[in-house]
N, CA, C and O atoms as a Maestro MAE file, in Angstrom:
{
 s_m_m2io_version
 :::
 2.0.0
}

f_m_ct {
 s_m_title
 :::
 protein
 m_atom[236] {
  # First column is atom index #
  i_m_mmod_type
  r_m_x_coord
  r_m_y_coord
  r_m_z_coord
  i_m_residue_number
  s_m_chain_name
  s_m_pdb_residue_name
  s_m_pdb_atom_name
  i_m_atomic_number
  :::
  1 25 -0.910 10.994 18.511 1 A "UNK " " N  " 7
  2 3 0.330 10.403 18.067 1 A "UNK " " CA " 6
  3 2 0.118 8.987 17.541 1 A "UNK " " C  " 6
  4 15 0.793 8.522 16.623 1 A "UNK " " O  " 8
  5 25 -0.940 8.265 18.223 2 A "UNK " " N  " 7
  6 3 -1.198 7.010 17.305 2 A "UNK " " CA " 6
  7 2 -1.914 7.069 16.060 2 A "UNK " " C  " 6
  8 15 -2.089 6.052 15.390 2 A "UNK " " O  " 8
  9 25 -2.230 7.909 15.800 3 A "UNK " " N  " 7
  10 3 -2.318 7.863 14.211 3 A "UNK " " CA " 6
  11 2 -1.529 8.643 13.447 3 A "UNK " " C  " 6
  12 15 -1.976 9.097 12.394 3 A "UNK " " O  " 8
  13 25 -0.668 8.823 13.724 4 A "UNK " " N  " 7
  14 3 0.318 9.465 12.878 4 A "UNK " " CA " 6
  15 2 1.502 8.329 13.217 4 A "UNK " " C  " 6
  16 15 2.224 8.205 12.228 4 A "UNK " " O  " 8
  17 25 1.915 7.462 14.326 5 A "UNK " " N  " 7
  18 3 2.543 6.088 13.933 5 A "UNK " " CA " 6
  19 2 1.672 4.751 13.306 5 A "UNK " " C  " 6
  20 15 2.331 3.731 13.106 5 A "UNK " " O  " 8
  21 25 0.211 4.731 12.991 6 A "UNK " " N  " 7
  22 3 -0.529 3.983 12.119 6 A "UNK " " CA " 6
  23 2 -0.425 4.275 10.788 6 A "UNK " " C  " 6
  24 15 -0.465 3.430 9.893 6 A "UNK " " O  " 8
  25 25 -0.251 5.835 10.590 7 A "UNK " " N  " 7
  26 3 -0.314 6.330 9.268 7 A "UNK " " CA " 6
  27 2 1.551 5.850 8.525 7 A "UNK " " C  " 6
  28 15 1.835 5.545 7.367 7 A "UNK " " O  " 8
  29 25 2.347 5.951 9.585 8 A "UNK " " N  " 7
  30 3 4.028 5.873 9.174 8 A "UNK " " CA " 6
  31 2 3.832 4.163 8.780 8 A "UNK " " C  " 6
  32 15 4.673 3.701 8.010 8 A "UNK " " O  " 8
  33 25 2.816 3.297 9.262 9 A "UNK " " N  " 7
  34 3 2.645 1.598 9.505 9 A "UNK " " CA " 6
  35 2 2.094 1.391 7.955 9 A "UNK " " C  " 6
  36 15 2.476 0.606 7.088 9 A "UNK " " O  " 8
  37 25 1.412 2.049 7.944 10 A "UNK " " N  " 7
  38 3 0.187 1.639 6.451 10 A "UNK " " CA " 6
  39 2 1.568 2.461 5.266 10 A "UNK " " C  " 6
  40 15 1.977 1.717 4.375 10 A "UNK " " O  " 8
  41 25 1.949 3.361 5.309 11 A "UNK " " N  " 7
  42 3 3.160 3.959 4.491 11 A "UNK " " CA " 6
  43 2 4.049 2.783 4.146 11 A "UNK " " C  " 6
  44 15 4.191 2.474 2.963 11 A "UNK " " O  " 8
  45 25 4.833 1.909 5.395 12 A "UNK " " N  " 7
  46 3 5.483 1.511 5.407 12 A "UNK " " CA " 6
  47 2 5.214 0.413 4.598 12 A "UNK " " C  " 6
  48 15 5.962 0.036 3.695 12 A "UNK " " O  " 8
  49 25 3.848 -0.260 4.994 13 A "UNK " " N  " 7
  50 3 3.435 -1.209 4.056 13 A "UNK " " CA " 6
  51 2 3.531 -1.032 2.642 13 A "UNK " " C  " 6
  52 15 4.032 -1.824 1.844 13 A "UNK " " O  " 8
  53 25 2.900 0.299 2.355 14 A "UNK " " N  " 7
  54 3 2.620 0.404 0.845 14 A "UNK " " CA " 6
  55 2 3.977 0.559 -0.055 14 A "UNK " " C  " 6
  56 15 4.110 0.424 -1.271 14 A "UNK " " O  " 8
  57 25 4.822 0.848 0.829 15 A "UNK " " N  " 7
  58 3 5.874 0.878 -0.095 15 A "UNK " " CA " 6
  59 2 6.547 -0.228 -0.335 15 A "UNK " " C  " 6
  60 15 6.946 -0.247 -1.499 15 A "UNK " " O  " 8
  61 25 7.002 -1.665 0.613 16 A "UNK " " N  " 7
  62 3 7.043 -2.641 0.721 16 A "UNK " " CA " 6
  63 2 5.766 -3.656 -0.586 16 A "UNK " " C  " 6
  64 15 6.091 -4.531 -1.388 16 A "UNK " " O  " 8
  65 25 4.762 -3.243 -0.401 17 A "UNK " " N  " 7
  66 3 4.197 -3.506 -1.447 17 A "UNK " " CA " 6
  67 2 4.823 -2.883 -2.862 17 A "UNK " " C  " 6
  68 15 5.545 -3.497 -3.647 17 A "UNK " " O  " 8
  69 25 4.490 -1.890 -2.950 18 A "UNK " " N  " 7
  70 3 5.491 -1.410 -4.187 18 A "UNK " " CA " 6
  71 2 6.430 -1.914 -4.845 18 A "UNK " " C  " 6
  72 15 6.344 -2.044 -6.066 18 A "UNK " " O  " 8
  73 25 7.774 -2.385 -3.968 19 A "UNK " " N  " 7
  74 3 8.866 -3.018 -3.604 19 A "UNK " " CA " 6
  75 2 8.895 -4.665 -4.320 19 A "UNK " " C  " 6
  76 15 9.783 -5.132 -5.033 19 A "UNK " " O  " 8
  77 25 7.675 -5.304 -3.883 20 A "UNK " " N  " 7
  78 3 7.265 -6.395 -4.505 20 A "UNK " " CA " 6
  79 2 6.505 -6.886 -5.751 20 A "UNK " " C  " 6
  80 15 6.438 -8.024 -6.216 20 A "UNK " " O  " 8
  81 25 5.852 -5.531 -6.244 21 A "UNK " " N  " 7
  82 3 5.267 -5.206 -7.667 21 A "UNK " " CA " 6
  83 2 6.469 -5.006 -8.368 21 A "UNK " " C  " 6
  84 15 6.379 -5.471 -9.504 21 A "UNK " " O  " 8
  85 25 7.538 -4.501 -8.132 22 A "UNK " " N  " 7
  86 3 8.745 -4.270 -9.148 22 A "UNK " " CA " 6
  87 2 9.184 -5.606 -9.161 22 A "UNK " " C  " 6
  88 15 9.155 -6.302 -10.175 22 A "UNK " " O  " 8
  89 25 9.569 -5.965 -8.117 23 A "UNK " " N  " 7
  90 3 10.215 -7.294 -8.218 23 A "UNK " " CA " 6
  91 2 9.557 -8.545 -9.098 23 A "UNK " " C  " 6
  92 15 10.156 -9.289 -9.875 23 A "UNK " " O  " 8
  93 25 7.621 -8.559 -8.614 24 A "UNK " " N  " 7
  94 3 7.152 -9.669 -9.868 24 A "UNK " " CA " 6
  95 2 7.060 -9.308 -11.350 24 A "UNK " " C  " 6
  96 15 6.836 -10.079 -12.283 24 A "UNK " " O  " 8
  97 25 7.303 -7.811 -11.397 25 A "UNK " " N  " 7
  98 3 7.344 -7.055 -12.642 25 A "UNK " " CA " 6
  99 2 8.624 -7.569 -13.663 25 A "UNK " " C  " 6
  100 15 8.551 -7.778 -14.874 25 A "UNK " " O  " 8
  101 25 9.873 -7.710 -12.729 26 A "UNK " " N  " 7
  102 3 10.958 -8.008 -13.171 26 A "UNK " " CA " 6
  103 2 11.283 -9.914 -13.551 26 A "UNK " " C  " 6
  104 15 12.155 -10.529 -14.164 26 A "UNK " " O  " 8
  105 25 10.295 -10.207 -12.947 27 A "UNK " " N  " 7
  106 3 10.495 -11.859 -13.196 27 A "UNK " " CA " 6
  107 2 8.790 -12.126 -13.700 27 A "UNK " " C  " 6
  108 15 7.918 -12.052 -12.834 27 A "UNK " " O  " 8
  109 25 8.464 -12.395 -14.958 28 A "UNK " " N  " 7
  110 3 7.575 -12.358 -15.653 28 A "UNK " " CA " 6
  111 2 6.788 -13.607 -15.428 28 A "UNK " " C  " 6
  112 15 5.580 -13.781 -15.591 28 A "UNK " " O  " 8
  113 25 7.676 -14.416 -15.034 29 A "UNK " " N  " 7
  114 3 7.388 -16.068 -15.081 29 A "UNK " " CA " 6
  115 2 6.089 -16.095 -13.043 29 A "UNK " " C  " 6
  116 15 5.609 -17.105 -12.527 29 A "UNK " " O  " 8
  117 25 5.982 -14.734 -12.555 30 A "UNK " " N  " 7
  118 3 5.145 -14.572 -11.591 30 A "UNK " " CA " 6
  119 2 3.358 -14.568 -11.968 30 A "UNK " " C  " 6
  120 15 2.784 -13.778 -12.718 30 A "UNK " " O  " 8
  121 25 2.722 -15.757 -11.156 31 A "UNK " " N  " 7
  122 3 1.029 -15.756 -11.973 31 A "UNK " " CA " 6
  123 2 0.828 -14.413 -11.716 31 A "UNK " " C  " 6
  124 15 1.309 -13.706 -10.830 31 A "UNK " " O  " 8
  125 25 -0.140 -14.090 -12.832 32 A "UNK " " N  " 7
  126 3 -0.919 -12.641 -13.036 32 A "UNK " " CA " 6
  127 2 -2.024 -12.391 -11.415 32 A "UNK " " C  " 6
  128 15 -2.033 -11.425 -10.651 32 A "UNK " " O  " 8
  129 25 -2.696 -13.451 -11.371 33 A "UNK " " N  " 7
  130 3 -3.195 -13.395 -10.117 33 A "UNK " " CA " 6
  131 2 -2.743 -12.952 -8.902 33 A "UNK " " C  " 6
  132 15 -3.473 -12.323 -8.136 33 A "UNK " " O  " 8
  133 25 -1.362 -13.284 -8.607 34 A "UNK " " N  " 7
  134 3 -0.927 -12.811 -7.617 34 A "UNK " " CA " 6
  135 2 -0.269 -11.082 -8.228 34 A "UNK " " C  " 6
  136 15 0.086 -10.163 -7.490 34 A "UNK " " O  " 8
  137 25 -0.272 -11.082 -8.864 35 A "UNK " " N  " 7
  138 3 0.311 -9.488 -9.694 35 A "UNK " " CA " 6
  139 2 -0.820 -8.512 -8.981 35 A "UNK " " C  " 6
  140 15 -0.570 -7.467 -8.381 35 A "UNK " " O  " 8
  141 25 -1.689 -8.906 -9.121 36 A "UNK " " N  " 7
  142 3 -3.456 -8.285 -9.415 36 A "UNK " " CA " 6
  143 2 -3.425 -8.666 -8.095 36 A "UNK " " C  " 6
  144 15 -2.591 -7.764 -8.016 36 A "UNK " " O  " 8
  145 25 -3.504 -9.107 -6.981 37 A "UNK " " N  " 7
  146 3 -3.750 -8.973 -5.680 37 A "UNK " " CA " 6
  147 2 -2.886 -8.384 -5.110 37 A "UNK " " C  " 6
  148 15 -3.250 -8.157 -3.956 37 A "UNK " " O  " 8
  149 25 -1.563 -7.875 -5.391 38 A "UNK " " N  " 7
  150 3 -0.538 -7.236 -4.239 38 A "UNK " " CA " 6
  151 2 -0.885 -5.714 -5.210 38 A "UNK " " C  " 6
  152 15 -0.427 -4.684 -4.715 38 A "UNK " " O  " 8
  153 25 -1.493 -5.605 -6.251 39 A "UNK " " N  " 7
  154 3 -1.727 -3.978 -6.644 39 A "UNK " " CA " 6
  155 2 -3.185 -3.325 -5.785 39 A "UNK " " C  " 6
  156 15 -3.329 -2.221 -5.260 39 A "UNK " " O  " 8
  157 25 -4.222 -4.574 -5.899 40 A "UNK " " N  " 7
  158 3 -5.331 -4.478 -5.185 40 A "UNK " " CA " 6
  159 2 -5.207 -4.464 -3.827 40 A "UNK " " C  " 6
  160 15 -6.237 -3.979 -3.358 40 A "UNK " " O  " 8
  161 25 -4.173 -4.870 -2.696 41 A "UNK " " N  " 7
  162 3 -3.711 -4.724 -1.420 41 A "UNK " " CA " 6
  163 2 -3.052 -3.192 -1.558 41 A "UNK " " C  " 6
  164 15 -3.469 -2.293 -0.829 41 A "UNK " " O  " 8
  165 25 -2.098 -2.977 -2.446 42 A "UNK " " N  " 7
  166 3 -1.177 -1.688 -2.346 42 A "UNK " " CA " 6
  167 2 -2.375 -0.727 -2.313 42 A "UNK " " C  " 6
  168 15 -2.524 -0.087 -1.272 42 A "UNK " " O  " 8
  169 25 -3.688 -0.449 -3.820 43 A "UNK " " N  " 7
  170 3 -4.681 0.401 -3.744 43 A "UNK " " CA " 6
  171 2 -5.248 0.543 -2.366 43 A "UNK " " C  " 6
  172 15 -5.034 1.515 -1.641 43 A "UNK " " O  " 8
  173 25 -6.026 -0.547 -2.036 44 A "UNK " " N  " 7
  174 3 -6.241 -0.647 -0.476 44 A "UNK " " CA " 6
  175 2 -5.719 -0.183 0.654 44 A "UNK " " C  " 6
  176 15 -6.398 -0.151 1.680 44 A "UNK " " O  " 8
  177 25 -4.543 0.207 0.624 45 A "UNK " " N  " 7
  178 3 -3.372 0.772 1.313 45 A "UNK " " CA " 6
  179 2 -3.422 2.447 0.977 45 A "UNK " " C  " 6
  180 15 -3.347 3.484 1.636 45 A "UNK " " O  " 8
  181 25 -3.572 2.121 -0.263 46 A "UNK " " N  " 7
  182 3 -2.891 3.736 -0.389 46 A "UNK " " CA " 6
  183 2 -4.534 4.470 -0.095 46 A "UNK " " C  " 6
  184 15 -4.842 5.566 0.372 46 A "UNK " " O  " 8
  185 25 -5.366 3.328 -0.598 47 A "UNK " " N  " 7
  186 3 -6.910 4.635 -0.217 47 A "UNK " " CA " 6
  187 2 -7.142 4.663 1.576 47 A "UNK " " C  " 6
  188 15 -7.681 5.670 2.035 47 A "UNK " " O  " 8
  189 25 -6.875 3.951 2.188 48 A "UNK " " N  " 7
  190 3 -6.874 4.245 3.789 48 A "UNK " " CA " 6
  191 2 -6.122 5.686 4.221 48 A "UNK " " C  " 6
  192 15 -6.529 6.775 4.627 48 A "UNK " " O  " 8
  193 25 -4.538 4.988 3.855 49 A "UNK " " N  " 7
  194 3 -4.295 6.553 4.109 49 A "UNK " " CA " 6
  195 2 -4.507 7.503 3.638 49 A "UNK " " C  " 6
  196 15 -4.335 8.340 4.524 49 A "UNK " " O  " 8
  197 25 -4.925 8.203 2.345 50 A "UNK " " N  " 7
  198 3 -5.545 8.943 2.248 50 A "UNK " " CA " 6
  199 2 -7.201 8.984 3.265 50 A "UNK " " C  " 6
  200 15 -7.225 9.651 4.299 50 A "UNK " " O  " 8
  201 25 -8.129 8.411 2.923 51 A "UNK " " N  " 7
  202 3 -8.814 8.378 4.008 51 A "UNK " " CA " 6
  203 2 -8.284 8.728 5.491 51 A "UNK " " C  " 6
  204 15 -8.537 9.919 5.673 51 A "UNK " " O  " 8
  205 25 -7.917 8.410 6.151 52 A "UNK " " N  " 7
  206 3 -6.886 8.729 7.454 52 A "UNK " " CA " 6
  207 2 -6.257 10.545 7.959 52 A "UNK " " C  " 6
  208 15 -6.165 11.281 8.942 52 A "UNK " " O  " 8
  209 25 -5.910 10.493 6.206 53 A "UNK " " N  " 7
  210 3 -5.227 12.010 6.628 53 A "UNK " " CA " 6
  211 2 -6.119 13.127 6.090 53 A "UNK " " C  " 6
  212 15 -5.961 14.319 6.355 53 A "UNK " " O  " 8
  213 25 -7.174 12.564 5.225 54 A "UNK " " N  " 7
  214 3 -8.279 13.660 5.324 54 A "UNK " " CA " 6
  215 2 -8.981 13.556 6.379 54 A "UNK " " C  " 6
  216 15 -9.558 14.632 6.536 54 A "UNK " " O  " 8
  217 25 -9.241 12.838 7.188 55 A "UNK " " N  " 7
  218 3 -10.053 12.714 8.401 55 A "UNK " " CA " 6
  219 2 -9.254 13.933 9.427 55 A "UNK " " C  " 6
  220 15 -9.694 14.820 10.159 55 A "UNK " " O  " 8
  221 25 -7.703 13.415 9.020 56 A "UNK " " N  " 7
  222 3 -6.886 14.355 10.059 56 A "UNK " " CA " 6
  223 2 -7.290 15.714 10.021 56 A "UNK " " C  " 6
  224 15 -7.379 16.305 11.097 56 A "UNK " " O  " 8
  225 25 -7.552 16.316 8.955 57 A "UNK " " N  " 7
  226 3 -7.300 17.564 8.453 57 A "UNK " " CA " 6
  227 2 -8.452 18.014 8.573 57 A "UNK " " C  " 6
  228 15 -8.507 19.216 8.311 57 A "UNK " " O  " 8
  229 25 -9.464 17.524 8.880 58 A "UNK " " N  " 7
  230 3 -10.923 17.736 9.074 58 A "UNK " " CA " 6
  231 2 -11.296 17.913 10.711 58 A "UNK " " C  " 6
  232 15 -12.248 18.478 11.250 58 A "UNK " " O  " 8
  233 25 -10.480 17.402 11.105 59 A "UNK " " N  " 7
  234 3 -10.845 17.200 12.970 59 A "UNK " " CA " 6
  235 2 -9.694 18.437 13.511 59 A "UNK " " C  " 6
  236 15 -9.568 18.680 14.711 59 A "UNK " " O  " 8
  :::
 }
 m_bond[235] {
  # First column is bond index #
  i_m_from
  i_m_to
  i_m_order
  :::
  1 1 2 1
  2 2 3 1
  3 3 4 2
  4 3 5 1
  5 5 6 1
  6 6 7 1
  7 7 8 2
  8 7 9 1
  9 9 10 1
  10 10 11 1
  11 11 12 2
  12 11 13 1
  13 13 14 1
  14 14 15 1
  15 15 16 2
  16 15 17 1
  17 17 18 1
  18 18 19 1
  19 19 20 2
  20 19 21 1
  21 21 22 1
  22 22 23 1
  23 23 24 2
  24 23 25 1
  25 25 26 1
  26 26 27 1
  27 27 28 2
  28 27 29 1
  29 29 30 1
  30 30 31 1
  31 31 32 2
  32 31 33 1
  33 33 34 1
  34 34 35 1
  35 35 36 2
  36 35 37 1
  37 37 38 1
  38 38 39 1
  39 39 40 2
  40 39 41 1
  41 41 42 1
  42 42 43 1
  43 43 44 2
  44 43 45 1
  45 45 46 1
  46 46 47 1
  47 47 48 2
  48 47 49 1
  49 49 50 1
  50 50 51 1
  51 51 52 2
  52 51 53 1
  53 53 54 1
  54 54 55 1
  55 55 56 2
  56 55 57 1
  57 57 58 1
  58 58 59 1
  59 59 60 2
  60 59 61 1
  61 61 62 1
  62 62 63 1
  63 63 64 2
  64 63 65 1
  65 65 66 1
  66 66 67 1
  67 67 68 2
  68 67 69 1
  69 69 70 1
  70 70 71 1
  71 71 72 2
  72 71 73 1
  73 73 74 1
  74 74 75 1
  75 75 76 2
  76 75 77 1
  77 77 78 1
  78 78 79 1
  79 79 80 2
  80 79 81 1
  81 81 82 1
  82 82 83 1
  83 83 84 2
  84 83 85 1
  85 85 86 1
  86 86 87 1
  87 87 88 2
  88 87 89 1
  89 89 90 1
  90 90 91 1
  91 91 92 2
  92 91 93 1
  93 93 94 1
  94 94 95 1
  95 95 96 2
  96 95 97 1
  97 97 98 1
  98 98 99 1
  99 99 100 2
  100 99 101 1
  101 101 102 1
  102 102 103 1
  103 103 104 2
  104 103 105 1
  105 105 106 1
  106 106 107 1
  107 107 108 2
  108 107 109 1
  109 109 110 1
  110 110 111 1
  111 111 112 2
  112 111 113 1
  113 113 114 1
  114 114 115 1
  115 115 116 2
  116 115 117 1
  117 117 118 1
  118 118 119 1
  119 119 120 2
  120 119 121 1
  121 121 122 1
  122 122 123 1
  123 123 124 2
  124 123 125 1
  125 125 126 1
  126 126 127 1
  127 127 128 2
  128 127 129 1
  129 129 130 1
  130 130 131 1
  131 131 132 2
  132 131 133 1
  133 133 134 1
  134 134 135 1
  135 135 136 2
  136 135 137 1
  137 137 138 1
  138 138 139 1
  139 139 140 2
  140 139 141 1
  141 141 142 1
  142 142 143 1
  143 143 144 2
  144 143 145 1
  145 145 146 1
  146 146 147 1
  147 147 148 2
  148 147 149 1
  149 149 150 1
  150 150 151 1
  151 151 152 2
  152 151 153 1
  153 153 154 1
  154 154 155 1
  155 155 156 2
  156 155 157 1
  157 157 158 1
  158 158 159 1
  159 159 160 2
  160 159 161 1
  161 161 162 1
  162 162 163 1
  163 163 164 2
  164 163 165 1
  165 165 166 1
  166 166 167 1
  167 167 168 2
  168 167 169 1
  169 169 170 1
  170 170 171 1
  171 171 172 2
  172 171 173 1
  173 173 174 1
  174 174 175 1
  175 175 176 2
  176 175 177 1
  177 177 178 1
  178 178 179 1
  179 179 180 2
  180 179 181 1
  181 181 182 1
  182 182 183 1
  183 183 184 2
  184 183 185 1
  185 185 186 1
  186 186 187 1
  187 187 188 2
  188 187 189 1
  189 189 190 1
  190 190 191 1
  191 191 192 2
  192 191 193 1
  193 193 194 1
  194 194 195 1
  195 195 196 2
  196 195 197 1
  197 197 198 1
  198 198 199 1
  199 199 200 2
  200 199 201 1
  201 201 202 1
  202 202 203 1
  203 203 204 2
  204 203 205 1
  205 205 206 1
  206 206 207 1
  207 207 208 2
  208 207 209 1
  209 209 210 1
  210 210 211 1
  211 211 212 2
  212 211 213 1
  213 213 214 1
  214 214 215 1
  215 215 216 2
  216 215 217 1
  217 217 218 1
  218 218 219 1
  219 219 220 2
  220 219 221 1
  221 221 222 1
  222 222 223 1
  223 223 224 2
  224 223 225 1
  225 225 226 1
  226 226 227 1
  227 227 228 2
  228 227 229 1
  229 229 230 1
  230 230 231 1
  231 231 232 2
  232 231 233 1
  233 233 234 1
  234 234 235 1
  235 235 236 2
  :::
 }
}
């Protein structure tokens, strides 16, 4: 059960990330740098859980 409430944690993040890519998307006047680090955190995010739930599906 704790990784399936770690996996709902890292979800939760990535979408929250998401959430904040629209938002600097929508106000242009946001540095590119920080654009490019909350997509490179979201990737990071989204390849764990994948990692995570193929592990699941394997054990």
């Amino acid at each position: 059960m704790a990784l399936q409430n770690h996996l709902t944690e890292l979800e939760r993040k990535h979408r929250a990330l998401e959430r904040e890519i629209q938002d600097a998307l929508n106000h242009p006047s946001l540095d590119d740098t920080r654009l490019v680090e909350l997509k490179r955190r979201k990737l990071q995010l989204k390849d764990e859980i994948a990692r995570l739930r193929d592990n699941t599906v394997v054990h």
